[in-house]
FIPATI-463388 format. One record per residue: residue number from 0; residue in one letter; chain; x, y negated, z negated of N, C-alpha, C, CB in turn. Coordinates in steps of 0.05 Angstrom, whole numbers. Glycine has a CB too. Layout:
N
R_num_residuo_cadena_neast_nnorth_nup_caeast_canorth_caup_ceast_cnorth_cup_cbeast_cbnorth_cbup
R_NUM_a_A_X_Y_Z_X_Y_Z_X_Y_Z_X_Y_Z
...
***
This chain:
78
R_num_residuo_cadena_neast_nnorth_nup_caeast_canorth_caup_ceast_cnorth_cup_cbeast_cbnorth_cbup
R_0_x_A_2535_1191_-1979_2510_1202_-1988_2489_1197_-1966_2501_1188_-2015
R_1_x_A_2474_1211_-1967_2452_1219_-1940_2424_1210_-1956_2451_1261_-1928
R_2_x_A_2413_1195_-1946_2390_1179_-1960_2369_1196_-1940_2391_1140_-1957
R_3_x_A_2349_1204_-1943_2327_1220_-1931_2306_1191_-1929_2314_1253_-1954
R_4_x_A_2283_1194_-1913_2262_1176_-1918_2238_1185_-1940_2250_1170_-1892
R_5_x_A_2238_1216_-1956_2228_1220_-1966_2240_1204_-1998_2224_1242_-1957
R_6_x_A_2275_1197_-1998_2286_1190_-2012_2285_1168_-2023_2300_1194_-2007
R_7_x_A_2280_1150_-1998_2280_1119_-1997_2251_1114_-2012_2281_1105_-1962
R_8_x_A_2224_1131_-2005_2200_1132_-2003_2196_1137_-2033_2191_1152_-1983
R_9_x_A_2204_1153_-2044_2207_1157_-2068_2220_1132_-2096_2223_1180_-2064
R_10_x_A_2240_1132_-2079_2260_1116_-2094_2229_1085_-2098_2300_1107_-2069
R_11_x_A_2227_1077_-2073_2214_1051_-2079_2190_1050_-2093_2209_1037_-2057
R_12_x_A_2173_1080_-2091_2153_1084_-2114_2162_1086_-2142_2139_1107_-2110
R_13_x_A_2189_1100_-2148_2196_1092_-2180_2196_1070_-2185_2219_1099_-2192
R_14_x_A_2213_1049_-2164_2213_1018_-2171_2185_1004_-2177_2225_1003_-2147
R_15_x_A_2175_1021_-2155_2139_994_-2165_2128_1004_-2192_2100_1000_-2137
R_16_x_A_2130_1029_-2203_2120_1039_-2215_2135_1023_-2249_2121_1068_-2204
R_17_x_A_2161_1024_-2240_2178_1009_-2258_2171_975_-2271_2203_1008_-2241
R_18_x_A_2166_974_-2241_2155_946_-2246_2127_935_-2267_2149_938_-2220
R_19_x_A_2118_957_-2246_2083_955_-2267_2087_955_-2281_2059_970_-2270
R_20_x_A_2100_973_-2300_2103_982_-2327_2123_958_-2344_2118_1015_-2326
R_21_x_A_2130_947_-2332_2143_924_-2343_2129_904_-2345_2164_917_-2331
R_22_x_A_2104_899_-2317_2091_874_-2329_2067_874_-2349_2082_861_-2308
R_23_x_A_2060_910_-2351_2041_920_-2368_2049_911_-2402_2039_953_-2362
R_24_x_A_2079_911_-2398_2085_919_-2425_2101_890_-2438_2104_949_-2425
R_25_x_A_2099_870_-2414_2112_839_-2423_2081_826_-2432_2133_817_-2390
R_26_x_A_2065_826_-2400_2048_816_-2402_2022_822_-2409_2049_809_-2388
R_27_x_A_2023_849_-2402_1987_868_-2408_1975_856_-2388_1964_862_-2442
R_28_x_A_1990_861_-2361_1983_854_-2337_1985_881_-2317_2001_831_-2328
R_29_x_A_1966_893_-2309_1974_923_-2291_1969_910_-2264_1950_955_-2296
R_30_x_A_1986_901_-2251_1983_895_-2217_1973_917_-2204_2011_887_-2200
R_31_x_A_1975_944_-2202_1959_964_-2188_1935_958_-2190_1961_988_-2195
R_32_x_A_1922_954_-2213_1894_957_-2224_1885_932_-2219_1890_964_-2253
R_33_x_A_1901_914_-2210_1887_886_-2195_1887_889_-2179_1894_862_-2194
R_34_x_A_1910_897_-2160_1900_899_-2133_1888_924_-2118_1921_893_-2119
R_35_x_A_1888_947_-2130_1868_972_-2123_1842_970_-2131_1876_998_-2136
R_36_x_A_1837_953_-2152_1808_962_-2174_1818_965_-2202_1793_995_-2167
R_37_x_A_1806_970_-2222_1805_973_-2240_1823_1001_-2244_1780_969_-2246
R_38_x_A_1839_1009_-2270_1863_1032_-2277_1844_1053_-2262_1872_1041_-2315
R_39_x_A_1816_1053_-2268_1789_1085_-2259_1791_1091_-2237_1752_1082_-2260
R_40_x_A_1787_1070_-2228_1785_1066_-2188_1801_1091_-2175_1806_1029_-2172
R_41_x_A_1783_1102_-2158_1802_1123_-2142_1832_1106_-2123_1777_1140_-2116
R_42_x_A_1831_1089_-2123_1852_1080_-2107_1868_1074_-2122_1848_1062_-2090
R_43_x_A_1871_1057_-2145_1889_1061_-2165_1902_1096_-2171_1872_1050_-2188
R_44_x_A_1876_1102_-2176_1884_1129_-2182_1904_1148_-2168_1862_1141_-2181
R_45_x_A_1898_1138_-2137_1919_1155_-2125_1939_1143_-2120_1913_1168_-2104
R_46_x_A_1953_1117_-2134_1977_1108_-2131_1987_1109_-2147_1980_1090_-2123
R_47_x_A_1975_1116_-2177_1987_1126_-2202_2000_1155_-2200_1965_1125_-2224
R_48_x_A_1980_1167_-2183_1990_1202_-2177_2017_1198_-2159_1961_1223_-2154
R_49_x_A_2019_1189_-2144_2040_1186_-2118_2063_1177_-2140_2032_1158_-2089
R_50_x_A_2058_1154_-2150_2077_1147_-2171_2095_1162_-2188_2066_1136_-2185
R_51_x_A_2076_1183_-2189_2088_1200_-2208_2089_1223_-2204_2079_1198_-2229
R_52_x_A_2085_1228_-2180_2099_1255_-2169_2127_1239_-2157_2077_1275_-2142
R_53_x_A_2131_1212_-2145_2155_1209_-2138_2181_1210_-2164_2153_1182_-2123
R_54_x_A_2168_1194_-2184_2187_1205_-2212_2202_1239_-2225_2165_1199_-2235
R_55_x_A_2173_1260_-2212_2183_1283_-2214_2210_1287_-2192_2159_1302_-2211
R_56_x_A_2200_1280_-2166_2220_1282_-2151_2248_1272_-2142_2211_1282_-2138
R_57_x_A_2244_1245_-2164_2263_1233_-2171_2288_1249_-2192_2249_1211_-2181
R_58_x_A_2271_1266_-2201_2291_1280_-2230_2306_1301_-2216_2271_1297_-2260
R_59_x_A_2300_1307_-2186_2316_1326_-2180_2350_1322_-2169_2301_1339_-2160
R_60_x_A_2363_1302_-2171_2388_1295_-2164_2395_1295_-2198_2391_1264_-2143
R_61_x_A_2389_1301_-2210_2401_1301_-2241_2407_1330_-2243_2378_1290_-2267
R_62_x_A_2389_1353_-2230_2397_1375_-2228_2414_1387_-2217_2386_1382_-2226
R_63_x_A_2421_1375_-2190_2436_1390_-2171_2468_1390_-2169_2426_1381_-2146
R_64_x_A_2473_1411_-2153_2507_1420_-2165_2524_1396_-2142_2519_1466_-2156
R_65_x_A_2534_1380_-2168_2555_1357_-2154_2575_1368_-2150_2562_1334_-2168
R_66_x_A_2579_1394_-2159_2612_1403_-2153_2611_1417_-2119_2626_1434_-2182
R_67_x_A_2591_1426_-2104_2587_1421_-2077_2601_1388_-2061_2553_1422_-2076
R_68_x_A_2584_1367_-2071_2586_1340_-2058_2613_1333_-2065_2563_1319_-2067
R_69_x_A_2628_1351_-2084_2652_1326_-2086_2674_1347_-2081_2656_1304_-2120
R_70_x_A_2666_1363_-2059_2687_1387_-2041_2683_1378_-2026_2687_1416_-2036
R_71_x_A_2659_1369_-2015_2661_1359_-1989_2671_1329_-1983_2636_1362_-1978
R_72_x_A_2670_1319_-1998_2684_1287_-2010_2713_1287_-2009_2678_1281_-2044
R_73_x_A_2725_1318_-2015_2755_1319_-2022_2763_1328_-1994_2766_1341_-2048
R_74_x_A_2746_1342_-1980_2752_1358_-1955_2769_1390_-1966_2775_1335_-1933
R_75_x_A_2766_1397_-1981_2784_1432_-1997_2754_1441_-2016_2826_1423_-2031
R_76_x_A_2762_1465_-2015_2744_1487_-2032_2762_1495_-2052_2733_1515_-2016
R_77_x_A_2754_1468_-2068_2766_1484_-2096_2748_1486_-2117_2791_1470_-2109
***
């Protein structure tokens, strides 16, 4: 598998995003919003957006045709 840096880039924004949402929802603690400003704050704001455009772009390997990757895996076109 071919990891892109848009991939990696992505991938580690679902994780933070994952995270937050985990300490939001153990602790009712938002670490973005502590360390950007408050949830309003434009800087928060645009790491909530990034966040969650990487999630959209995250959903696109759920779509795509694995029966490509696993011809080329076998080395035959079947």
């Amino acid at each position: 598998m071919n990891t892109s840096a848009i991939d990696k880039t992505a991938l580690i924004l679902v994780i933070i995003g994952a995270l937050n949402w985990g300490l939001v929802g153990l602790f009712q603690y938002d670490l973005i919003a502590a360390i950007f400003g408050s949830s309003a704050a434009l800087a928060s704001r645009v790491i909530y957006t990034l966040i969650g455009l990487a999630g959209i772009y995250s959903l696109i390997p759920l779509f795509r045709d694995n029966r490509i990757e696993a011809r080329d895996v076998r080395g035959d076109d079947r």
